[in-house]
One Martini backbone bead per residue (centre of mass of N, CA, C, O) as a GRO file, in nm:
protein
  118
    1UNK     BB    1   4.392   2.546   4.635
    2UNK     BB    2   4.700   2.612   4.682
    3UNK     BB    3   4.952   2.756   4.503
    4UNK     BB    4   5.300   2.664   4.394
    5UNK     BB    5   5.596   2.819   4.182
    6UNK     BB    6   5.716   3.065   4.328
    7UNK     BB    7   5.851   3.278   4.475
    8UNK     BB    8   5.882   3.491   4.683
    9UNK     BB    9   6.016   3.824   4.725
   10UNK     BB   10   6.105   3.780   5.027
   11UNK     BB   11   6.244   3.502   5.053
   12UNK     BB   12   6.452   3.555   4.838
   13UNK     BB   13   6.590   3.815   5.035
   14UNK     BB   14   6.642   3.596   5.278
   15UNK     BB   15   6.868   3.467   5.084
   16UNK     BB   16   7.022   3.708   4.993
   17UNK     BB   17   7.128   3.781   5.282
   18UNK     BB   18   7.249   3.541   5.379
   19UNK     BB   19   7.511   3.326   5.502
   20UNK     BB   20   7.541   3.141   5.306
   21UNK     BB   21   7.745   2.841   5.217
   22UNK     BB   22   7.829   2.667   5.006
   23UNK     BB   23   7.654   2.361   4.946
   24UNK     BB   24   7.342   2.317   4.759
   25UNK     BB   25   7.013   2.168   4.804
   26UNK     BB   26   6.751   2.123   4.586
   27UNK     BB   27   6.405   2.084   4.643
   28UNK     BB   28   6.159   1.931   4.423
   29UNK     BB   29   5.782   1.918   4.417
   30UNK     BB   30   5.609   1.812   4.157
   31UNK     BB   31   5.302   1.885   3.994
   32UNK     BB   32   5.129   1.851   3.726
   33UNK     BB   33   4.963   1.927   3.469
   34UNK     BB   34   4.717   1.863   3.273
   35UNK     BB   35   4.833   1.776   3.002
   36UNK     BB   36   5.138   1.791   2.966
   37UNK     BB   37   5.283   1.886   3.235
   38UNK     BB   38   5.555   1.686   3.201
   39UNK     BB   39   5.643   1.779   2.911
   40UNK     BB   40   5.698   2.058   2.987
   41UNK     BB   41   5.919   1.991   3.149
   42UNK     BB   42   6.129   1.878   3.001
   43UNK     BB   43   6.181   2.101   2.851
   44UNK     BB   44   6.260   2.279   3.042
   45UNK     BB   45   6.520   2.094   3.107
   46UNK     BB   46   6.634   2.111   2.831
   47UNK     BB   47   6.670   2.464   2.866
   48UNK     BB   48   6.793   2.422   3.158
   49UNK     BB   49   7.107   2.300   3.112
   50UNK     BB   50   7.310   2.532   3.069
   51UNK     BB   51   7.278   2.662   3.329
   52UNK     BB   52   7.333   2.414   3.504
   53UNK     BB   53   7.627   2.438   3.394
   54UNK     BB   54   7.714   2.728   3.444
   55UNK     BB   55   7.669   2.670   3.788
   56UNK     BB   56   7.726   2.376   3.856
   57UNK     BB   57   7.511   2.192   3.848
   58UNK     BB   58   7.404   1.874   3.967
   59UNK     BB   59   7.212   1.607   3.975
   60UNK     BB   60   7.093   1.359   4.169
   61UNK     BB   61   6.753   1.363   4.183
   62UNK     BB   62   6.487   1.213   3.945
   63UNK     BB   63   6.198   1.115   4.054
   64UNK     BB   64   5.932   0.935   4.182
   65UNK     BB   65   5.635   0.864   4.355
   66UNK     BB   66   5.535   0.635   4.566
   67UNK     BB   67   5.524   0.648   4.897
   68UNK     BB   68   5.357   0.765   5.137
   69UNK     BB   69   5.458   0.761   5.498
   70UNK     BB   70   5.408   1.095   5.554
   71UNK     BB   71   5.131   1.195   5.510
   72UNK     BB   72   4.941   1.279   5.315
   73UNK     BB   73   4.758   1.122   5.046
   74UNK     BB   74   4.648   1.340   4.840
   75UNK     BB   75   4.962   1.446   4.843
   76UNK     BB   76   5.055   1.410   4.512
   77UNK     BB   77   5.394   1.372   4.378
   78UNK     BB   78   5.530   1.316   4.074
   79UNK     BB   79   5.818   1.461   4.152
   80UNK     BB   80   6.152   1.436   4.203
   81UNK     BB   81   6.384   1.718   4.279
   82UNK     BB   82   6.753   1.730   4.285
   83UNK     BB   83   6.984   2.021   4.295
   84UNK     BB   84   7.324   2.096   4.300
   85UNK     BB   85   7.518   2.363   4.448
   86UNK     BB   86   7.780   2.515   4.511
   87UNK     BB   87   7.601   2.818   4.573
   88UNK     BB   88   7.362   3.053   4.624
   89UNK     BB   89   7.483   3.241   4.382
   90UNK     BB   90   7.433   3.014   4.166
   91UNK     BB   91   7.121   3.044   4.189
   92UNK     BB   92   7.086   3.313   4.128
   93UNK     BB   93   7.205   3.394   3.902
   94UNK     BB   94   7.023   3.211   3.711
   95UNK     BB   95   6.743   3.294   3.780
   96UNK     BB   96   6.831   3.614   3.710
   97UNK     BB   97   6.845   3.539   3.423
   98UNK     BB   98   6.664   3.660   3.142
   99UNK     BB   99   6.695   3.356   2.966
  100UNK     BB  100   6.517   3.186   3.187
  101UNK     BB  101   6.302   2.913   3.129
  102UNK     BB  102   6.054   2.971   3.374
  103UNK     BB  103   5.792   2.946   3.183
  104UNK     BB  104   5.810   2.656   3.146
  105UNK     BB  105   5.754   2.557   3.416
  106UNK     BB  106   5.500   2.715   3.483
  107UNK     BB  107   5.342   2.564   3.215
  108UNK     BB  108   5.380   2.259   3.400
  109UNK     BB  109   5.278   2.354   3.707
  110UNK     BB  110   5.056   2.360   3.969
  111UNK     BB  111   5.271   2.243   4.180
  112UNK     BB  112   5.495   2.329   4.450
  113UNK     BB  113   5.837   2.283   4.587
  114UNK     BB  114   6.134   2.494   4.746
  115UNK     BB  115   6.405   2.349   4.904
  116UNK     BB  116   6.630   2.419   5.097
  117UNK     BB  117   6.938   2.262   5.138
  118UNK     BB  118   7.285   2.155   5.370
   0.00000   0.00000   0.00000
């Protein structure tokens, strides 16, 4: 099985360059690893709450995954997360901080997608 955990250095280069304007928001598909990803999820949240107050961003949507009604029934995500940002600068800005806690993140998810939606 592939695991994504991180943007590729392309796809991040043409958000870079898009055209892309306005307020987006970012789908977040998360499973955690066993043994503790859920809580390292958790730490990962509460270190990164500063930069998405920073960032102008607001949580919309936070919760489980009841039933797949569309698609693979095998690949169950733990959690769901949606998260608005005024625009595509205001996320760009934040994760290219070197103070962000993406170590965080990555020590929680086996697995994950990040779908920019607008």
């Amino acid at each position: 099985m592939t695991s994504y955990i991180n943007a590729e250095h392309k796809v991040f280069k043409e958000l870079l360059e898009s055209d892309i304007s306005g307020p987006i928001q970012m789908l977040n598909l998360l499973k955690f690893k066993e043994g503790g990803g859920a809580l390292r999820y958790k730490s990962y949240m509460l270190a990164a709450k500063s930069f998405f107050d920073r960032s102008g961003a607001k949580t919309i949507y936070f919760g489980s995954v009841s039933i797949n009604l569309i698609g693979p029934q095998n690949q169950e995500w733990d959690k769901v997360l949606i998260i608005e940002y005024p625009n595509k600068e205001a996320l760009i800005e934040m994760v290219l901080d070197k103070n962000y806690p993406a170590p965080l993140r990555e020590a929680a998810l086996i697995d994950s997608r990040l779908i920019l939606c607008q």
